[in-house]
C-alpha positions as CSV (number, residue, x, y, z in Angstrom):
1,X,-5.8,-27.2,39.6
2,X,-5.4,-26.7,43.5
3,X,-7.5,-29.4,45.3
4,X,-8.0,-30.4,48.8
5,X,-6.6,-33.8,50.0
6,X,-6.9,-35.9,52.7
7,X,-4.7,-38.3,54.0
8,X,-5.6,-41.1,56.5
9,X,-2.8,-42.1,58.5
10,X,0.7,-41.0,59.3
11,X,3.5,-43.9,58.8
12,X,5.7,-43.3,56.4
13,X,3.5,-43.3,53.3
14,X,0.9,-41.1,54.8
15,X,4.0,-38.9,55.4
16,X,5.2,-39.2,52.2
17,X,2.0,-39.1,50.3
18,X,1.4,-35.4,52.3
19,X,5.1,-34.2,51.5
20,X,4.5,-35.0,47.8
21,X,1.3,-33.7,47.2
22,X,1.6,-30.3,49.3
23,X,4.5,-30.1,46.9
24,X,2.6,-30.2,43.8
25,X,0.6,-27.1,45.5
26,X,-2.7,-28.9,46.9
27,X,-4.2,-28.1,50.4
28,X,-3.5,-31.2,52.2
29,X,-5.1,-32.2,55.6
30,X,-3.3,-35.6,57.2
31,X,-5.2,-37.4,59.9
32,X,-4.0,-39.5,62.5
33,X,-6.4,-41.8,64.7
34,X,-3.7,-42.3,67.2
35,X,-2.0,-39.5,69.7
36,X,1.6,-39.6,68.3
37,X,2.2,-40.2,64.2
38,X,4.2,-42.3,62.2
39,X,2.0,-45.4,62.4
40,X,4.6,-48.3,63.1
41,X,7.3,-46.1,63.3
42,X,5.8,-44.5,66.2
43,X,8.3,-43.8,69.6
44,X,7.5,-43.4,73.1
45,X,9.2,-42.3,76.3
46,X,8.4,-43.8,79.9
47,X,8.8,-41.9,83.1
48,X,12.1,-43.5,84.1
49,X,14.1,-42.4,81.1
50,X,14.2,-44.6,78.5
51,X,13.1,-44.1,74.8
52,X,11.5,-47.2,72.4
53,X,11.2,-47.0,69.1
54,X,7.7,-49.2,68.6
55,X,8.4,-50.8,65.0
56,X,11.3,-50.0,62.3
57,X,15.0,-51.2,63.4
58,X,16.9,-51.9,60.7
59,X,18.1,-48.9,58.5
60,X,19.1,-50.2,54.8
61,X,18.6,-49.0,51.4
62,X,20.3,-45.5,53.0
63,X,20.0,-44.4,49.2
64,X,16.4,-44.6,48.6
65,X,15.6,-42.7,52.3
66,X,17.8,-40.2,51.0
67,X,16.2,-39.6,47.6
68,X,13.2,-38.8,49.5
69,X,14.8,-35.6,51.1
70,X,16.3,-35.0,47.7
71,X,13.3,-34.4,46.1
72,X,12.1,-31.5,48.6
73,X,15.6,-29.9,48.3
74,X,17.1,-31.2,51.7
75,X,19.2,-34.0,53.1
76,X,18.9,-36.7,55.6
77,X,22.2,-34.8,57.7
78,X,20.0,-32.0,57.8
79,X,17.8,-34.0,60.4
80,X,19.7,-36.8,62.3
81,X,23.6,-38.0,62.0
82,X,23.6,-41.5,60.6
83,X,25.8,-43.9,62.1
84,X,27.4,-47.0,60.2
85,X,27.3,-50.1,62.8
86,X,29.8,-52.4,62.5
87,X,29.6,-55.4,62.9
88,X,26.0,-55.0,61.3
89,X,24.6,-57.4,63.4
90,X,25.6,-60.7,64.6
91,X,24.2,-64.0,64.5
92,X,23.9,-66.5,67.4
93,X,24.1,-69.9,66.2
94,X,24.0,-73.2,68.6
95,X,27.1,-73.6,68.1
96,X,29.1,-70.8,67.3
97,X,28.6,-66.9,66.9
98,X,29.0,-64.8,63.5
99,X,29.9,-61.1,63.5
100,X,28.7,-59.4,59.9
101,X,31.7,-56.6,59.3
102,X,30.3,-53.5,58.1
103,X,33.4,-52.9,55.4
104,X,32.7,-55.2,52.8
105,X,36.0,-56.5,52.3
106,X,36.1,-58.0,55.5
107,X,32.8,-59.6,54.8
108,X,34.3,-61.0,51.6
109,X,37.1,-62.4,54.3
110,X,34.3,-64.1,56.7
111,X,32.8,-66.0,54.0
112,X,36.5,-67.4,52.7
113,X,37.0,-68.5,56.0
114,X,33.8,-69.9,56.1
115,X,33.7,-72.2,53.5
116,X,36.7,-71.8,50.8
117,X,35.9,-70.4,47.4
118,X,32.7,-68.2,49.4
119,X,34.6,-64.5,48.6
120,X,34.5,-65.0,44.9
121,X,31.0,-66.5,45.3
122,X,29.8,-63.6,47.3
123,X,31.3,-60.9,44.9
124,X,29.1,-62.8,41.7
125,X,26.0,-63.3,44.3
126,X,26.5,-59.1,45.3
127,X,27.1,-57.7,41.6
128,X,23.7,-60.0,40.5
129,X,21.9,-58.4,43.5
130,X,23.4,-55.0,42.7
131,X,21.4,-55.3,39.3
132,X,18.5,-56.3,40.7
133,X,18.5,-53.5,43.7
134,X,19.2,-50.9,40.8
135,X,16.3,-52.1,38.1
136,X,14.7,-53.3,40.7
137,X,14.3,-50.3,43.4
138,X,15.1,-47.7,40.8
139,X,12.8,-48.6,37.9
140,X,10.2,-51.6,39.0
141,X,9.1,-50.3,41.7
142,X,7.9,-46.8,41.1
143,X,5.3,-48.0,39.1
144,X,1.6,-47.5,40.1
145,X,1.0,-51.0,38.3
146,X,-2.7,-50.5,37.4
147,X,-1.1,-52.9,34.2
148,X,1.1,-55.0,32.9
149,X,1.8,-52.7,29.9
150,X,3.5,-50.3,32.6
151,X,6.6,-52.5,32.1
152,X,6.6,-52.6,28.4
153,X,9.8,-50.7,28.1
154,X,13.2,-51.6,26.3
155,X,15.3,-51.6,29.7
156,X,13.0,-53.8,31.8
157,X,12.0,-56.4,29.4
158,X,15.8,-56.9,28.7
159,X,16.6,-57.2,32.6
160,X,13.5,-59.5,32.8
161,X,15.5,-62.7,32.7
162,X,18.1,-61.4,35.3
163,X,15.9,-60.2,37.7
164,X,14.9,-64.1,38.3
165,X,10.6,-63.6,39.2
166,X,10.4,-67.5,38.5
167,X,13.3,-68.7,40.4
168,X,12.8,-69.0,44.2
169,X,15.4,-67.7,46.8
170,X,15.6,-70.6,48.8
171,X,17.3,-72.1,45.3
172,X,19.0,-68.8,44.2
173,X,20.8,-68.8,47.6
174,X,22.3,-72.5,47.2
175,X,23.8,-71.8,43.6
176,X,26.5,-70.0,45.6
177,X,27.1,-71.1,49.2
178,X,26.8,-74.5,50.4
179,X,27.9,-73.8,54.4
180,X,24.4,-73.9,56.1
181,X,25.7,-70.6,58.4
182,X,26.0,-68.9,55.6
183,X,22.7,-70.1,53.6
184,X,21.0,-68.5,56.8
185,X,22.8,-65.4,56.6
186,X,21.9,-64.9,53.4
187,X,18.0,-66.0,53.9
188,X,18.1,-64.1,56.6
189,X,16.6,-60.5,54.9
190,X,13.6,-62.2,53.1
191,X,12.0,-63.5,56.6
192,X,10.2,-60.4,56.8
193,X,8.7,-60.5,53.1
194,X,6.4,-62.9,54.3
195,X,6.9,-66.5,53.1
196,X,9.5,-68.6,53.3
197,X,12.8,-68.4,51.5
198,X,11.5,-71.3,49.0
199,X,8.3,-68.9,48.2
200,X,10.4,-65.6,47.7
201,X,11.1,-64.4,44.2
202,X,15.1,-64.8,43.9
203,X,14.7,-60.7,42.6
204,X,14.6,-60.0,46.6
205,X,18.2,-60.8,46.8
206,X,18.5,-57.0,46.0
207,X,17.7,-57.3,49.8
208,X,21.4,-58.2,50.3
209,X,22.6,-56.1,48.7
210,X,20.7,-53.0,50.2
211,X,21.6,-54.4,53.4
212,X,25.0,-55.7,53.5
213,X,26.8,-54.1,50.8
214,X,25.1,-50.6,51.2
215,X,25.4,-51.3,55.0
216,X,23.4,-51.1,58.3
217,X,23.1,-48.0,60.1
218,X,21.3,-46.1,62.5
219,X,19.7,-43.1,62.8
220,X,21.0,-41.2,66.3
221,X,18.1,-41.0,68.2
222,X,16.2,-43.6,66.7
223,X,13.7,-44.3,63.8
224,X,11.7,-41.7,65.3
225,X,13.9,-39.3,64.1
226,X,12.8,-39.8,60.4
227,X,9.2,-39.5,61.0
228,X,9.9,-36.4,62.4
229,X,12.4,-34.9,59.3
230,X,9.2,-36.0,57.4
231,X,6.6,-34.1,59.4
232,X,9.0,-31.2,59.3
233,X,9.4,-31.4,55.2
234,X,5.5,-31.2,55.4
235,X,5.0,-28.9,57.8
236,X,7.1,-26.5,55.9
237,X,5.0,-27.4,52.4
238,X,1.5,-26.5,54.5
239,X,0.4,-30.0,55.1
240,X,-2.1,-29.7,58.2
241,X,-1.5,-33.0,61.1
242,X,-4.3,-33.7,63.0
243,X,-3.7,-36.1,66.0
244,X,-6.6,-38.0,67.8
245,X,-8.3,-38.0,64.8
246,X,-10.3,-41.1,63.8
247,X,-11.7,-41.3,60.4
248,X,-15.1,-43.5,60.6
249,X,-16.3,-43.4,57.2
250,X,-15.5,-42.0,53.9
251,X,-18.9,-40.8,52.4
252,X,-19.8,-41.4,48.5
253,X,-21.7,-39.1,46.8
254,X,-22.4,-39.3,42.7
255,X,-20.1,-41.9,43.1
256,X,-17.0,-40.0,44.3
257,X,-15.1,-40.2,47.5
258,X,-17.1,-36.3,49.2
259,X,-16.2,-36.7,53.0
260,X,-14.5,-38.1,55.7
261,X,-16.5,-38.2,59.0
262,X,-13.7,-37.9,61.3
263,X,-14.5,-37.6,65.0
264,X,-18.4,-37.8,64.1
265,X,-17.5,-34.6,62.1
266,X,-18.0,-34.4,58.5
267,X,-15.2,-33.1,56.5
268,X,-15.1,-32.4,52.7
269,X,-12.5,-33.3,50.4
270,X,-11.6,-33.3,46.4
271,X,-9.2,-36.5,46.9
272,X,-8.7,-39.0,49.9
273,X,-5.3,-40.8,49.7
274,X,-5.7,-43.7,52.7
275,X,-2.3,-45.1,53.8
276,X,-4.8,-46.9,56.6
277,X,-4.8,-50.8,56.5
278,X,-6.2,-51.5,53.3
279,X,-8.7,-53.7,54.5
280,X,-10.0,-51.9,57.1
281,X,-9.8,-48.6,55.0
282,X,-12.8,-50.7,53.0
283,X,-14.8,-51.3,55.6
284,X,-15.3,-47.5,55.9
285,X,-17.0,-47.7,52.8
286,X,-20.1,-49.3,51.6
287,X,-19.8,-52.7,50.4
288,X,-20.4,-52.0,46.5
289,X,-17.7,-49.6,46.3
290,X,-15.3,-51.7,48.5
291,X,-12.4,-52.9,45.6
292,X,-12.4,-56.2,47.1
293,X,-14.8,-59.1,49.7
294,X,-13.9,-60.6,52.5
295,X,-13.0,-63.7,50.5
296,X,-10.0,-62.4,48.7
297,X,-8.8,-60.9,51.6
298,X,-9.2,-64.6,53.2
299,X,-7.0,-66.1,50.4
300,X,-4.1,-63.3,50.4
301,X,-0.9,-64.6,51.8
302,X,0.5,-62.1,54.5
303,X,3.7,-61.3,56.3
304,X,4.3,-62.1,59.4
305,X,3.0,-60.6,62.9
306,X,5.3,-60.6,65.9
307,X,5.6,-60.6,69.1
308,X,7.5,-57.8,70.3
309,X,8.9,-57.0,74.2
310,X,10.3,-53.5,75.0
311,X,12.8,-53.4,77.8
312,X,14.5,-51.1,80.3
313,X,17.6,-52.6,82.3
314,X,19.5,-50.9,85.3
315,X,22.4,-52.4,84.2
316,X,24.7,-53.3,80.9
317,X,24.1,-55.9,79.2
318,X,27.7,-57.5,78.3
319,X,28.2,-59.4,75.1
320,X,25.3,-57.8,73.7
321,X,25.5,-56.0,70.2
322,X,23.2,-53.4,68.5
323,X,22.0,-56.0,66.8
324,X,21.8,-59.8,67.5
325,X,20.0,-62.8,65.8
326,X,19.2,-65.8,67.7
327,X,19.2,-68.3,65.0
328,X,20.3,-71.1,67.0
329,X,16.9,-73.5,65.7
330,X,15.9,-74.3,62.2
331,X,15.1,-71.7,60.2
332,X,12.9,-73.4,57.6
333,X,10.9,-75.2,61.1
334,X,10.2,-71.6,62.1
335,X,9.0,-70.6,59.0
336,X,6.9,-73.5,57.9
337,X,5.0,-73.1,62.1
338,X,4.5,-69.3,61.0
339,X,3.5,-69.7,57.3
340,X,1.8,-72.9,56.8
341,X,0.7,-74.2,60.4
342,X,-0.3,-71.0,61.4
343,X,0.7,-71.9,64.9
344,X,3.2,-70.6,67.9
345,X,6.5,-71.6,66.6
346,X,7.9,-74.8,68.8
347,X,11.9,-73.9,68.2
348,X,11.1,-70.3,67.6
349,X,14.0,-67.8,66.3
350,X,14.3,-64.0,67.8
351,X,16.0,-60.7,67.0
352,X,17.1,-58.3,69.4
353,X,18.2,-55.2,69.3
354,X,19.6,-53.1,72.0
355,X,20.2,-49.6,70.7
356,X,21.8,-48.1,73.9
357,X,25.3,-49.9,72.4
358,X,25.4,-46.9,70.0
359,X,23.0,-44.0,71.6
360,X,23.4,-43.6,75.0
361,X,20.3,-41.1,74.9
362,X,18.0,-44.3,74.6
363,X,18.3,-45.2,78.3
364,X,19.5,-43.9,81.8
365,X,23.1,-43.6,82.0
366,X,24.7,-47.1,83.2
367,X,21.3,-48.6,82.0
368,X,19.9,-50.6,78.8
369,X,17.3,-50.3,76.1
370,X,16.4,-54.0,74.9
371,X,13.7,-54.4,72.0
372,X,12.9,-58.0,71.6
373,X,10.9,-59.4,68.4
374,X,9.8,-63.0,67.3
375,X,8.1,-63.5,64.2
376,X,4.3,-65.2,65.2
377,X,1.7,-65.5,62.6
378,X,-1.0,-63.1,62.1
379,X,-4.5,-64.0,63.8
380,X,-2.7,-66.5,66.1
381,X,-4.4,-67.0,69.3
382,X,-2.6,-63.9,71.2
383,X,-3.2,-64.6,75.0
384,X,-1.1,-62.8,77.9
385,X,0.2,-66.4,79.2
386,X,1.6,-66.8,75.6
387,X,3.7,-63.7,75.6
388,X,5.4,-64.5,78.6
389,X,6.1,-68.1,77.7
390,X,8.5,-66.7,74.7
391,X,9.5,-63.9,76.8
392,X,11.2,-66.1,79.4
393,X,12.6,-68.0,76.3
394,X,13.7,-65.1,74.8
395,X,15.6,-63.9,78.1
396,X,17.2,-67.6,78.9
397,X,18.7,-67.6,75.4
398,X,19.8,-63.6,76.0
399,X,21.6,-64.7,79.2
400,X,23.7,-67.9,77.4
401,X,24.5,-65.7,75.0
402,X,25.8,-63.2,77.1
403,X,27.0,-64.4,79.9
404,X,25.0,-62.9,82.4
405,X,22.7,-64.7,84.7
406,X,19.4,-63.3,86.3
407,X,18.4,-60.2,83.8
408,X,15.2,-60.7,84.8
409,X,16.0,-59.5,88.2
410,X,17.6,-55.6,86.6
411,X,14.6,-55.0,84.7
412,X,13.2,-51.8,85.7
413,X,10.9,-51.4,82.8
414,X,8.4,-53.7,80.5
415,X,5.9,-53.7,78.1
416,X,5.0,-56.4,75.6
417,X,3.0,-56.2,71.9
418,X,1.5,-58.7,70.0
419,X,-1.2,-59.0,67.3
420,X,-4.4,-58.0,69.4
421,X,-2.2,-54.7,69.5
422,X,-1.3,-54.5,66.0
423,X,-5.4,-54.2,65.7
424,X,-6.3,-52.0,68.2
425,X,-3.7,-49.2,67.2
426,X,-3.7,-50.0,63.3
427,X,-6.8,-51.4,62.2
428,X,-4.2,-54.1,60.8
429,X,-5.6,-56.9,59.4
430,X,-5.4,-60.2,61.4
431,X,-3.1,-58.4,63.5
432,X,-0.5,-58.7,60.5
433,X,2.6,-56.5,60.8
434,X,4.6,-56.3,57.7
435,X,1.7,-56.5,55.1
436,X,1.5,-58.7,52.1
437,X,3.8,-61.9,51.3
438,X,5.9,-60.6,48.4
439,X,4.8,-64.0,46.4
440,X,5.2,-64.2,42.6
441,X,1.6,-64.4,42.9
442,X,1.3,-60.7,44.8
443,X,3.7,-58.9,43.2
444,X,3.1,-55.7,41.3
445,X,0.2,-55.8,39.2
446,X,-0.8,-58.7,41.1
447,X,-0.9,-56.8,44.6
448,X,-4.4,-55.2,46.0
449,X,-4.7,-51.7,43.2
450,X,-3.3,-48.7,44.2
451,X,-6.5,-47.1,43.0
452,X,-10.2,-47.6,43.9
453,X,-11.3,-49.3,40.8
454,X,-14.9,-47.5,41.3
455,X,-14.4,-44.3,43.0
456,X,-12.0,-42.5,41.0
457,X,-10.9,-40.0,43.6
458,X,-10.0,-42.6,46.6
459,X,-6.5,-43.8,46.2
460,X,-4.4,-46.3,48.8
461,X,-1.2,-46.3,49.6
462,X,1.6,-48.1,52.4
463,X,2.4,-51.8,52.5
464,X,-0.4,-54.1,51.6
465,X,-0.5,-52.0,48.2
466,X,2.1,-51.6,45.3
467,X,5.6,-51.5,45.6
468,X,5.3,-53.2,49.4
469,X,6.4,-53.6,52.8
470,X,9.3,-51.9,54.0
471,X,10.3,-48.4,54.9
472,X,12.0,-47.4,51.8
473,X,8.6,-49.4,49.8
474,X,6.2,-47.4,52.0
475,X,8.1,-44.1,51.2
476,X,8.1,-44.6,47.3
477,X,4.1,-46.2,47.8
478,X,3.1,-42.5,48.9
479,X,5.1,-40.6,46.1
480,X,3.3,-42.9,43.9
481,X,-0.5,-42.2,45.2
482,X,0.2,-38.7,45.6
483,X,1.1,-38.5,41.8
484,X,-1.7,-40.6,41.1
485,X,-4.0,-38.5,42.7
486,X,-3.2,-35.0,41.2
487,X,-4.2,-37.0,37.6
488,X,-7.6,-37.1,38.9
């Protein structure tokens, strides 16, 4: 039966969630509070030339992006051109540098020379991760885990040993490599899960192996370029974008989701799929239908915030790659400040990522496009006087990296973003930026439901729900919703 669905929000599961629905032959209506979509992915332009993507930077798991056209007939080369980057990144370290090869036999002859015996080590680590990505991205997580029966089947409980829930990453990684460059290297991809390596299921090594072995690219023209191949596929399907569009409450009537008051407009709907921040998407309900209190919310474990700083230089940057790590501090002090204090990081560690290298249509010819991003902790005290401490940090450790004395001095263009922005434009909670911690203790069944457990119609979906926080999560989270929702 046709019905009419809303979707709150536009990042990529609100995106997905529309595409899949629409394709299943509903009326679907997306709404978007802010003036451009794609949520984090969002992009903007400044009047001197240069483009920013706002969020996303790293493009792995090129597969499961690419199913996602699949499934509407189409293919990612019909939108964008997808460059491999090589070296992947590299990583600054204080006392040496380390350039990741794209082709993985050259990777295999980086770690060898690393530490001896590391290539053999690495091919075991990579065919163990290769497992994991394929039960674990192909089959684990495109469940709607509303129970534990969900993975009652002959091919998962057999992997179950192998995919290592109880054994922690931090551990996993030492089985194989002792050569602390290399530890980080590996540790690097869970940062962004949320807790530190020693918290991390070792399953998340499937990490590596979407990253390195599948390989880092990027998309020509930036990460923008996929929101908008996803608000073309559902254009084309019927889906109606509204921009400037906030939705203020979701009304309950006979104790099903009715209407969205949008604008301080009422608007009815059959099913409302919210890839909103869970929490906040709550709050726009009254407290006896809300699936959970302030109080769990209080003892979840989340992912990092950051504290990002977009750049335009006049000049070139030398000695600068696509992308660069500055790992040149302890990763486990960073970590612990982040996760456990809850404080400003003392000896902080940085990414940047400076996508003119590769697209000259990023910045004006002769010029540079610099995205900057340290991991903070969400809620942190977020002050102007703050931002610019790190910043100048950030730009000292740029300029011994590279070479080049007084950047500050070429920079034609600035803006910074921290967590009171990741609540004004978001709703996030606490300012977070990445969602939940992928703990043992929030994973799958154990994350906030997919569905409202007392509205049947009201369904969530994006990275504080099931599978997670990612871009290729967020795009399997709204295939899942929108299936869910066409059982109501």
């Amino acid at each position: 039966m046709k019905k009419k669905i809303a979707i709150i929000g536009s990042g990529f599961s609100g995106l997905s969630a529309a595409a899949y629905a629409a394709k299943d032959g509903h009326e679907v209506h997306l709404f978007e509070k802010n003036a451009e979509i794609g949520g984090r992915a969002r992009h903007f332009k400044t009047s001197n030339g240069y483009t920013f993507d706002m969020g996303p930077s790293w493009y792995w798991m090129p597969d499961i992006i690419e199913a996602f056209f699949n499934d509407f007939g189409k293919k990612t080369s019909d939108f964008y051109s997808l460059i491999p980057l090589n070296p992947q990144f590299e990583m600054v370290f204080s006392d040496s540098v380390m350039q990741i090869p794209h082709e993985y036999e050259d990777m295999r002859k980086l770690f060898e020379e690393t530490e001896a015996g590391a290539a053999k080590k690495l091919d075991e680590f990579m065919e163990d991760a290769q497992y994991k990505y394929e039960v674990g991205m192909k089959d684990f997580v495109n469940k709607p885990c509303h129970s534990w029966f969900e993975f009652v089947s002959p091919k998962i409980a057999k992997s179950a040993l192998k995919l290592d829930l109880l054994t922690n990453f931090k551990r996993f990684v030492r089985k194989y490599f002792k050569d602390p460059k290399l530890i980080m290297l590996m540790e690097f991809p869970v940062i962004f899960l949320g807790a530190a390596p020693k918290d991390i299921p070792a399953l998340y090594s499937l990490m590596n192996y979407g990253g390195y072995k599948l390989g880092t690219w990027y998309p020509m023209g930036g990460f923008s370029k996929i929101i908008d191949a996803m608000k073309q596929v559902a254009l084309e399907l019927g889906v109606t974008i509204n921009r400037n569009s906030n939705v203020e409450k979701i009304t309950i009537e006979r104790g099903k989701a009715s209407s969205l008051i949008i604008n301080n407009q009422e608007h009815q709907f059959d099913n409302i799929i919210a890839s909103s921040d869970y929490h906040h998407t709550e709050t726009l309900l009254p407290e006896e239908f809300r699936n959970y209190d302030e109080n769990y919310w209080e003892k979840r474990t989340f992912a990092p915030s950051c504290l990002i700083y977009y750049l335009g230089f006049n000049a070139k940057i030398p000695n600068l790659k696509h992308h660069t790590l500055f790992f040149e501090n302890d990763l486990e002090l960073h970590t612990h400040e982040i996760y456990t204090d809850k404080k400003w990081p003392t000896k902080p560690l940085f990414y940047a990522c400076c996508p003119s290298k590769t697209d000259p249509n990023v910045a004006p010819e002769n010029c540079e496009n610099l995205f900057l991003l340290m991991p903070v902790a969400p809620g942190i005290d977020d002050s102007e006087e703050m931002r610019e401490k790190y910043f100048y940090e950030m730009i000292s450790r740029i300029e011994k990296h590279t070479g080049e004395i007084d950047l500050l001095s070429k920079i034609d263009y600035k803006k910074s973003y921290c967590v009171k922005d990741f609540q004004n434009d978001y709703n996030a909670y606490q300012g977070n930026a990445y969602g939940l911690a992928n703990t043992l203790s929030q994973t799958a069944v154990l994350k906030p439901s997919i569905r409202n457990k007392k509205i049947k119609n009201l369904l969530y979906t994006g990275q504080l729900t099931v599978p997670g926080p990612g871009v290729p999560p967020s795009i399997i989270s709204g295939k899942i919703a929108a299936q869910e929702s066409t059982k109501n």
